[in-house]
C-alpha positions, -999 to 999 in steps of 0.1 A, spaced: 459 -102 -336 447 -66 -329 486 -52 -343 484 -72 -375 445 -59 -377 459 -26 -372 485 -23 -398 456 -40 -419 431 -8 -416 461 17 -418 474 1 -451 436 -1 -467 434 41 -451 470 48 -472 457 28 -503 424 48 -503 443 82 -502 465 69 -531 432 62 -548 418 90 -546 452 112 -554 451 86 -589 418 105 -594 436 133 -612 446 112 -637 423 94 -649 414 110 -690 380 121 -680 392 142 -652 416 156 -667 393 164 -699 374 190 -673 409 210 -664 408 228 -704 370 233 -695 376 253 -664 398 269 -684 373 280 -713 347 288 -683 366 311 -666 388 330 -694 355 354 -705 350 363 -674 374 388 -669 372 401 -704 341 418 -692 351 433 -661 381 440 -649 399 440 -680 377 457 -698 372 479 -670 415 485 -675 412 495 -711 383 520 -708 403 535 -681 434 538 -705 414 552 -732 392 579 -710 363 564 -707 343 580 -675 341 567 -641 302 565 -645 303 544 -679 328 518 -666 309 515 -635 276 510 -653 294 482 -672 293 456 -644 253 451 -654 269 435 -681 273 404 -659 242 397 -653 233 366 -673 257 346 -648 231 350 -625 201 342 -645 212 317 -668 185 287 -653 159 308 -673 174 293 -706 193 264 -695 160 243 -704 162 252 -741 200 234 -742 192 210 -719 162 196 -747 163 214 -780 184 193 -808 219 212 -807 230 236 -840 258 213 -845 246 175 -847 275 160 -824 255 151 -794 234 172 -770 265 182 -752 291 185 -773 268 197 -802 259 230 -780 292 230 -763 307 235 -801 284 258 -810 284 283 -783 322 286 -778 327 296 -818 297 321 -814 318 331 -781 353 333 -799 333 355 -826 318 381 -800 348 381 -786 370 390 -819 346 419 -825 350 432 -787 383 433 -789 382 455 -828 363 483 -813 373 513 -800 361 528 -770 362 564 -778 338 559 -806 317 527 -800 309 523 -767 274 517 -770 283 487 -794 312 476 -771 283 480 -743 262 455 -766 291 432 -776 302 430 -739 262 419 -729 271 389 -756 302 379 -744 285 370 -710 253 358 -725 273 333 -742 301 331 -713 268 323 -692 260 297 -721 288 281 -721 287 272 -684 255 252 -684 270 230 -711 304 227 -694 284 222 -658 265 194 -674 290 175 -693 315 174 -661 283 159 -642 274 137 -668 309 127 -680 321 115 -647 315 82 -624 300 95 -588 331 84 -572 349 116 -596 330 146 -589 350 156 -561 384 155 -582 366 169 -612 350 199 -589 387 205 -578 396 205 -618 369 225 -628 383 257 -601 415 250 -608 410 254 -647 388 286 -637 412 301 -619 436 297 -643 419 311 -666 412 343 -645 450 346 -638 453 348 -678 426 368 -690 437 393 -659 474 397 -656 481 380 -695 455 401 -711 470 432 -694 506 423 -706 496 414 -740 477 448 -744 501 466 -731 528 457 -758 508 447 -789 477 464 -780 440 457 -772 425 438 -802 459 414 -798 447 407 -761 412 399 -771 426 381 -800 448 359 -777 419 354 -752 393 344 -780 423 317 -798 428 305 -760 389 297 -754 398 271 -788 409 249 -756 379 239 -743 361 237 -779 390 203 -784 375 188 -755 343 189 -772 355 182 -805 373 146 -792 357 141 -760 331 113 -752 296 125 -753 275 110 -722 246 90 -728 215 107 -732 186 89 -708 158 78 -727 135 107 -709 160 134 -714 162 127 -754 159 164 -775 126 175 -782 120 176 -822 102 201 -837 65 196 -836 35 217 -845 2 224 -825 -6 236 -788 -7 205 -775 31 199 -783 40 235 -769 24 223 -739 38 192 -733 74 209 -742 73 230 -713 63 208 -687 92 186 -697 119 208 -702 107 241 -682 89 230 -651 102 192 -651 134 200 -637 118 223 -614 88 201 -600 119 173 -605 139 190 -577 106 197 -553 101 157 -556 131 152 -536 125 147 -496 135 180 -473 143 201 -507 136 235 -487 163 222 -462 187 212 -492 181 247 -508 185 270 -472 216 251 -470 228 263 -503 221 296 -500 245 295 -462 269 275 -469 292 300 -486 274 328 -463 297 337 -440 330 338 -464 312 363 -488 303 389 -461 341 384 -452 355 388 -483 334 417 -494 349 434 -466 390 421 -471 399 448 -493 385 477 -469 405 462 -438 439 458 -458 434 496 -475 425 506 -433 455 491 -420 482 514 -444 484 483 -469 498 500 -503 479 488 -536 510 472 -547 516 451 -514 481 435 -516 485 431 -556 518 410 -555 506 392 -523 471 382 -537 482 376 -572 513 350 -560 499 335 -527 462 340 -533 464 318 -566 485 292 -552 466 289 -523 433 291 -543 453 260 -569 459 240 -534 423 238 -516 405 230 -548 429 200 -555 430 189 -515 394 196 -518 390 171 -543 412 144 -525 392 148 -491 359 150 -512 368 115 -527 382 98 -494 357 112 -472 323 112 -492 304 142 -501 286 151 -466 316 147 -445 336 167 -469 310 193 -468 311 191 -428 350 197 -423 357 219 -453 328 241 -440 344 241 -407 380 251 -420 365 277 -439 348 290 -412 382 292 -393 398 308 -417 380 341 -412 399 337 -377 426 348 -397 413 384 -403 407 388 -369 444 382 -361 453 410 -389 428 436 -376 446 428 -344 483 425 -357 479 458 -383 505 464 -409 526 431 -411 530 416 -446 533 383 -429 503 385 -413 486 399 -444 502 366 -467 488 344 -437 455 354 -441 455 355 -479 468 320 -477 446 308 -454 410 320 -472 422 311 -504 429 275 -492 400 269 -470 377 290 -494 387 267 -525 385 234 -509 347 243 -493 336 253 -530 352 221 -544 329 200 -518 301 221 -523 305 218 -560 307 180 -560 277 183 -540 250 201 -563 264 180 -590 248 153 -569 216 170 -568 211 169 -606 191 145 -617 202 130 -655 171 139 -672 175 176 -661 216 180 -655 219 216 -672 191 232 -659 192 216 -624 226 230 -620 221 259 -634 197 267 -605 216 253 -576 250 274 -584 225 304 -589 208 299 -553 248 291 -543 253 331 -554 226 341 -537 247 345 -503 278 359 -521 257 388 -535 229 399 -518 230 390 -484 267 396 -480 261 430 -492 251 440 -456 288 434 -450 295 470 -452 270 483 -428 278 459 -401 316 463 -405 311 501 -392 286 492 -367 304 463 -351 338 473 -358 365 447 -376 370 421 -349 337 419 -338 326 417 -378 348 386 -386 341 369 -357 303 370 -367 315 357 -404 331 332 -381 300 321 -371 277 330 -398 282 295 -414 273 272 -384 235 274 -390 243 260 -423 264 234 -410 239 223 -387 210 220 -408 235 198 -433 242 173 -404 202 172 -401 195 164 -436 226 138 -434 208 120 -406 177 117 -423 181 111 -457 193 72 -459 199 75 -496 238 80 -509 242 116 -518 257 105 -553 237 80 -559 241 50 -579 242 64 -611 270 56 -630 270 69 -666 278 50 -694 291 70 -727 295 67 -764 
């Protein structure tokens, strides 16, 4: 009865969508929304922000410019993750939530004393502080990375990806906007205040959250004396993960993948602000049109990212969400083409916001599939470094090409700048026969 069959298939297609919408709100999930939260609200607080109140107190062009080294340990955090992913954690509550604990009051604590100095007379402390905050920011990442993996079933990390951005930019939109409001009627040291008693969030989750299972070969090293112990420590928690990772079948592949997949959306991105400013776009106009239909959009793709990630399966999510956000740089061409037309300018917005955030959400779900349990902090810790790779240095040429090409030939090569990456991800999807998430499925206490 080929009708009755059909009704059959379309009512188990509408159930799995329902299932994987009920995702969202299942406690574990949700546990990773305030974590997001905590991961993303330091961010700002040592950038743009901080950028805003040097500006207001004087501070020179050249000194707030120099401040953006300050990020670095975001890129270079894989060189310590080992020590939390196997030292005993300060605060005996479990390897995750013991670190997770202690890192976010050390981070509440740099923060306090960022936000009590003054710029005209302690900059070089606020310079040191500032290097802290994003040490520890950096810190508190790994931990949060590797409890989301750990924490959830395979079947979740798409939902909890989508969580995990949404939280983030969340977070963003209050230590940007909020900070800026707070400071601007109760002061600076009340901002930072605010921001340091908001990152008390994520230390709840930690404080009556599960703690995953640790596997039997990923238990804490103790301390132990002699060469022969140093030794052994470092292979396990420095180079294991490493060597770990080179086990796995086509991991060059895996890893050029990672470093294109985002490829083509960075170079366009780095050049957004330029085309808006070129086409007679007013700093207010892009402000209020970012701020209100960026974040939404932004909010949207990671949670449809989610849902597709968890109907679809990791690789196929991967796939179209690639595709769509290789589109969406489509939609710069048509403002280069259209010039100055708000419309046009919240239609682009919209559209690389969406397909931007639901691409990260698969890809995010994916490298959390790459971690192996024995090495979850410092595996992932890698991978989204390698992921920034693209965003950073190679999309730097963005600039240089942009005057050479012109804008619509430029975006149409962003357009296109993602395919290689695409393809070699089908190739690795035909060849490896084992389940990208595999079949772990952890147990907690």
């Amino acid at each position: 009865m080929p009708e009755l069959q059909g009704v059959t298939r379309e009512a188990k297609g509408t159930t799995a969508w329902r299932r994987s919408i009920a995702d969202y709100t299942d406690r574990r999930v949700l546990l990773i929304l305030p974590l997001g939260f905590a991961s993303g609200l330091p961010l700002l607080l040592t950038f743009s922000t901080l950028s805003a109140w040097f500006a207001t107190a004087g501070v020179s062009r050249a000194a707030i410019g120099a401040f953006a080294l300050v990020g670095t340990p975001y890129a270079f955090k894989f060189l310590w993750s080992p020590l939390i992913d196997r030292l005993p954690p300060p605060i005996p509550l479990g390897r995750r939530r013991g670190w997770g604990i202690a890192i976010q009051l050390a981070l509440i604590a740099a923060t306090l004393a960022l936000g009590s100095c003054n710029p005209k007379v302690d900059l070089a402390l606020m310079g040191a502080l500032a290097l802290l905050v994003a040490f520890l920011s950096a810190s508190q990442d790994v931990v949060i990375d590797a409890y989301r993996v750990e924490i959830l079933t395979p079947e979740q990390q798409g939902p909890g990806a989508a969580m995990i951005q949404t939280g983030y930019r969340i977070a963003m939109l209050v230590s940007g906007a909020g900070a800026l409001i707070v400071a601007a009627r109760y002061g600076w040291f009340a901002a930072y205040a605010t921001m340091a008693a908001l990152l008390g969030v994520g230390m709840l989750v930690f404080i009556f959250g599960p703690e995953p299972t640790t596997p039997p070969d990923a238990q804490p090293h103790t301390a132990t004396g002699g060469w022969d112990a140093l030794r052994a420590w470092l292979a396990t928690a420095v180079t294991g993960p490493f060597a770990d990772f080179m086990r796995r079948p086509r991991w060059p592949a895996i890893v050029l993948f990672i470093v294109g997949y985002k490829l083509g959306e960075a170079m366009a991105g780095v050049m957004a602000m330029p085309l808006y400013i070129s086409l007679g776009f007013s700093l207010n106009e892009i402000a209020a049109v970012s701020k209100l239909v960026g974040f939404v959009a932004t909010v949207a793709g990671a949670l449809v990212g989610g849902v597709v990630t968890s109907k679809l399966g990791v690789m196929r999510a991967l796939i179209l969400c690639g595709a769509l956000q290789s589109a969406g740089n489509l939609f710069y061409v048509l403002q280069a083409v259209g010039g100055h037309r708000l419309d046009y300018l919240a239609l682009c917005v919209a559209a690389e916001n969406l397909t931007g955030a639901m691409a990260g959400t698969a890809l995010v779900a994916y490298l959390s599939g790459l971690c192996s349990p024995a090495f979850t902090a410092t595996q992932y810790a890698l991978l989204s470094s390698l992921a920034a790779v693209g965003r950073t240095i190679v999309a730097s040429s963005g600039g240089v090409l942009a005057d050479r090409l012109g804008w619509v030939p430029f975006f149409i090569l962003t357009t296109v700048a993602t395919i290689p990456a695409l393809v070699l991800l089908i190739w690795i999807a035909r060849r490896d026969a084992r389940p990208l998430l595999g079949s772990r499925n952890p147990t907690f206490v």
